[in-house]
C-alpha positions in Angstrom: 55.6 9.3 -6.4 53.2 12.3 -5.4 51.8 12.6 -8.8 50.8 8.7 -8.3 49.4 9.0 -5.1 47.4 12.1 -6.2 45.9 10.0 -8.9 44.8 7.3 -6.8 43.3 9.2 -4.4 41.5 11.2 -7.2 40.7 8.2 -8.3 38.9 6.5 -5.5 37.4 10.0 -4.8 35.5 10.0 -7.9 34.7 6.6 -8.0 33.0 7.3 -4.4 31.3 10.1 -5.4 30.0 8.1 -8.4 29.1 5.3 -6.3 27.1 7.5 -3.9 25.2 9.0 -7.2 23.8 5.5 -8.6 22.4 4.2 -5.1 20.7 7.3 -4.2 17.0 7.2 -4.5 15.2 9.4 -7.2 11.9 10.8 -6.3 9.3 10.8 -9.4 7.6 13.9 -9.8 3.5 13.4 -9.6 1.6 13.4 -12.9 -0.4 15.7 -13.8 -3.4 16.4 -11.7 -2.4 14.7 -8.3 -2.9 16.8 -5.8 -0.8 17.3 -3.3 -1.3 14.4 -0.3 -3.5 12.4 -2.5 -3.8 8.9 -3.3 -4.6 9.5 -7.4 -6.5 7.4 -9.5 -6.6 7.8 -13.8 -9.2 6.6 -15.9 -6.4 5.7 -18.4 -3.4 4.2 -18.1 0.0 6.5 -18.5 -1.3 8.6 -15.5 -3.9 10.1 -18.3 -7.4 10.7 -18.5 -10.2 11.9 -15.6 -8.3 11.7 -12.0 -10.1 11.3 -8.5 -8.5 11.4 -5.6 -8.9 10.3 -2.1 -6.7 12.1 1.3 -7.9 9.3 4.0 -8.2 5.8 4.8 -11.4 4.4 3.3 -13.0 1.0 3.5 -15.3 1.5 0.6 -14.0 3.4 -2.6 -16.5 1.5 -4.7 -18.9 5.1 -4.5 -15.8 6.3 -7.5 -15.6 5.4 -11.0 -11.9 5.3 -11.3 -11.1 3.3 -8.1 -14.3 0.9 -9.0 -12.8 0.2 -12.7 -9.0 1.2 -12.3 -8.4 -1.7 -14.6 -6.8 -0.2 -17.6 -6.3 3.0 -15.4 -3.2 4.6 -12.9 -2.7 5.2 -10.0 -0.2 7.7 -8.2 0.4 8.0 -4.2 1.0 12.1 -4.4 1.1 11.6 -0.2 3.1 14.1 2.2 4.8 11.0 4.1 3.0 8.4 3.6 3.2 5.2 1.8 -0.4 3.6 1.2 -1.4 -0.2 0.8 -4.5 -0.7 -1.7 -6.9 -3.6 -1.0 -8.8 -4.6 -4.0 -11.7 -5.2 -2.3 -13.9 -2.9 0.7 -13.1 -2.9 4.5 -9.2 -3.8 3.6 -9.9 -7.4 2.4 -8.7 -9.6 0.2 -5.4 -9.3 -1.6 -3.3 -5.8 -1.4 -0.7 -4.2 -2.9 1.9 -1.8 -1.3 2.5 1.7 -3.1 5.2 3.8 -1.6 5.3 7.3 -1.5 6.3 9.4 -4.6 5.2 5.6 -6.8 2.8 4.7 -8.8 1.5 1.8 -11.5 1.1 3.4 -15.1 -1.3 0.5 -15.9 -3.4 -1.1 -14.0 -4.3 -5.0 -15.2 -6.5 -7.9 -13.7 -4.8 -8.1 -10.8 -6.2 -4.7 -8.9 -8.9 -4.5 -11.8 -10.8 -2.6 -8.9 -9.5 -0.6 -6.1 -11.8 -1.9 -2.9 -10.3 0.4 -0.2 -6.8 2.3 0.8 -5.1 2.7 4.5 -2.2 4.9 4.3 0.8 4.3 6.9 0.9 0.4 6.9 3.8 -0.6 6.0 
């Protein structure tokens, strides 16, 4: 009877402990070249190519290549706490997209073919 009960228990032990393994969050390590704190931006998709990177808010990001044609690019949010929302057009207009902390898009595609402005804690 104790050998039973010591089974079940080891049992549901491990199967808590495995539980508690697959819902914890993973944090992705930031590509190469993304600075600490920075919102990151490739030329190329797969986090490759030139990167540029912006620290603040900014309502017109159209003055940098990558963020003015980020189709076919990346880009990485490499911020301390911060998640970041990315507007495709200047002065936070038009449609945006959220883009949490430690996350990024490998490829960027028509949808945010440019990268208008960025306002970190919003969300």
């Amino acid at each position: 009877m104790n050998i039973k009960r010591s089974l079940v228990a080891l049992g549901m032990a491990a199967g808590v402990a495995l539980g508690t393994a697959a819902v914890a969050p993973v944090a992705n390590a930031a590509p190469g070249g993304c600075a600490s704190g920075g919102l990151c931006v490739y030329w190329t998709s797969g986090y490759t190519g030139s990167v540029q990177t912006v620290y603040q808010n900014n309502t017109d990001l159209t003055m940098y290549g990558n963020f003015k044609n980020a189709k076919g690019g990346s880009v990485f949010n490499n911020g301390n706490s911060c998640n970041v929302m990315l507007w495709k057009e200047t002065g936070y207009q038009g449609q945006g997209w959220h883009l949490d902390r430690n996350t990024g898009f490998s490829w960027i595609g028509d949808n945010l073919s440019t990268i208008g402005s960025n306002k970190w804690c919003t969300y």
